[in-house]
LUMFI-132495 format. One record per residue (C-alpha): x, y, z. Coordinates in steps of 0.05 Angstrom, whole numbers. Example, Ala and Ser with C-alpha at 12.3 -4.5 7.8 and 13.67 -1.06 7.14 Angstrom:
       px       py       pz
      246      -90      156
      273      -21      143
REM end
This chain:
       px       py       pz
     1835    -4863     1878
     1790    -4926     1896
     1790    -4986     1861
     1734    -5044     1880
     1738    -5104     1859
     1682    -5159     1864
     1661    -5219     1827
     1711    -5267     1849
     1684    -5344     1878
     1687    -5415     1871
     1687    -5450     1801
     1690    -5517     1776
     1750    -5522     1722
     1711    -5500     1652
     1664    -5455     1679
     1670    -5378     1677
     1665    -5312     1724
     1653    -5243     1708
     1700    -5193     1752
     1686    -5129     1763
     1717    -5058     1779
     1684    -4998     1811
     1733    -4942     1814
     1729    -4870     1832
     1772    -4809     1847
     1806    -4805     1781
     1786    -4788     1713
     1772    -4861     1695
     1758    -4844     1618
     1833    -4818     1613
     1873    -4879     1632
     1894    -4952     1608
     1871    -4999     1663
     1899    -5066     1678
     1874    -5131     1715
     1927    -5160     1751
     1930    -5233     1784
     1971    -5256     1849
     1971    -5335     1862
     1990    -5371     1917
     2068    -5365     1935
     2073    -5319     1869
     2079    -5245     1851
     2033    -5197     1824
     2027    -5212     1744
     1989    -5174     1693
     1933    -5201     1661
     1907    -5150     1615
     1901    -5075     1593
     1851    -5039     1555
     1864    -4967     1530
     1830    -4910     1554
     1783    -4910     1496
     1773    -4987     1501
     1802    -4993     1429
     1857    -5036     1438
     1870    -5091     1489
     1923    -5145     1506
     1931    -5202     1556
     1987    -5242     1581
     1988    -5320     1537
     1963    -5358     1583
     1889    -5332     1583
     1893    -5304     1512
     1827    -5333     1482
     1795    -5345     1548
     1788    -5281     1582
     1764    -5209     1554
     1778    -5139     1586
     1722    -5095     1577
     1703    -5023     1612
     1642    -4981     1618
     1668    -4908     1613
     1606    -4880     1633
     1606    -4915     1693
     1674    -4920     1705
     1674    -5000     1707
     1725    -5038     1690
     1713    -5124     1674
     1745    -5182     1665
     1700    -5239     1633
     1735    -5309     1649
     1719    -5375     1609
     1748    -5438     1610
     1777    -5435     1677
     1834    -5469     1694
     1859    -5495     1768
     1919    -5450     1753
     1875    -5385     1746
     1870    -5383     1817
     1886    -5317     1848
     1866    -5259     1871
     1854    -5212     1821
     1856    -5142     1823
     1851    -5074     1780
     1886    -5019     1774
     1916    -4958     1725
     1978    -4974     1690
     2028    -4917     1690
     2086    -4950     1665
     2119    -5026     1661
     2124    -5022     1743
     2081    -4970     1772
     1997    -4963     1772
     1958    -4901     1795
     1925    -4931     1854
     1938    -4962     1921
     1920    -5045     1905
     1856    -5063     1932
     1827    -5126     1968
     1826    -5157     1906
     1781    -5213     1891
     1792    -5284     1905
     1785    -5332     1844
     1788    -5405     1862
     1783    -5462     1804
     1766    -5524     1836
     1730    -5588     1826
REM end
């Protein structure tokens, strides 16, 4: 299983990123995936899931509204479009296959570093 994520940068507070997910080694079109977020002197949180078929999505409440989980199952892409950044979206994000409240199919990637800063 590899999971690359890219996308990540500097942002003024307000403006928006799109992440993205390259992954490989798994059937990508048969599993929920997840973005995940890790700030500074905090533990991994989830962000959002999308279903395998991309029907059906949910994010934590504190970027409900502003971000949107999206995947590409022919290219076996998952993305995370961020608006209305906020200084306390930064993180480093990361992607990975949910198989249950605690556990995820991969080995966590490098991530990619989201900074919101004026």
């Amino acid at each position: 299983v590899q999971l690359v994520e890219s996308g990540g940068g500097l942002v003024q507070p307000g403006g928006s990123l799109r992440l993205s997910c390259a992954t490989s080694g798994f059937s990508f079109s048969s599993y929920d995936m997840s973005w995940y977020r890790r700030a500074p002197g905090k533990g991994r949180e989830l962000v959002a899931r999308i279903t395998a078929t991309g029907g059906s999505t949910n994010y934590a409440d504190d970027v409900k509204g502003r971000f949107t989980i999206s995947r590409d199952n022919a290219k076996n892409m998952v993305y995370l479009q961020m608006n209305s950044l906020k200084p306390e979206d930064t993180a480093v994000y990361y992607c990975n296959a949910p198989l249950s409240r605690t556990l995820v199919l991969g080995s966590w990637g490098q991530g990619t570093q989201v900074t919101v800063s004026s």
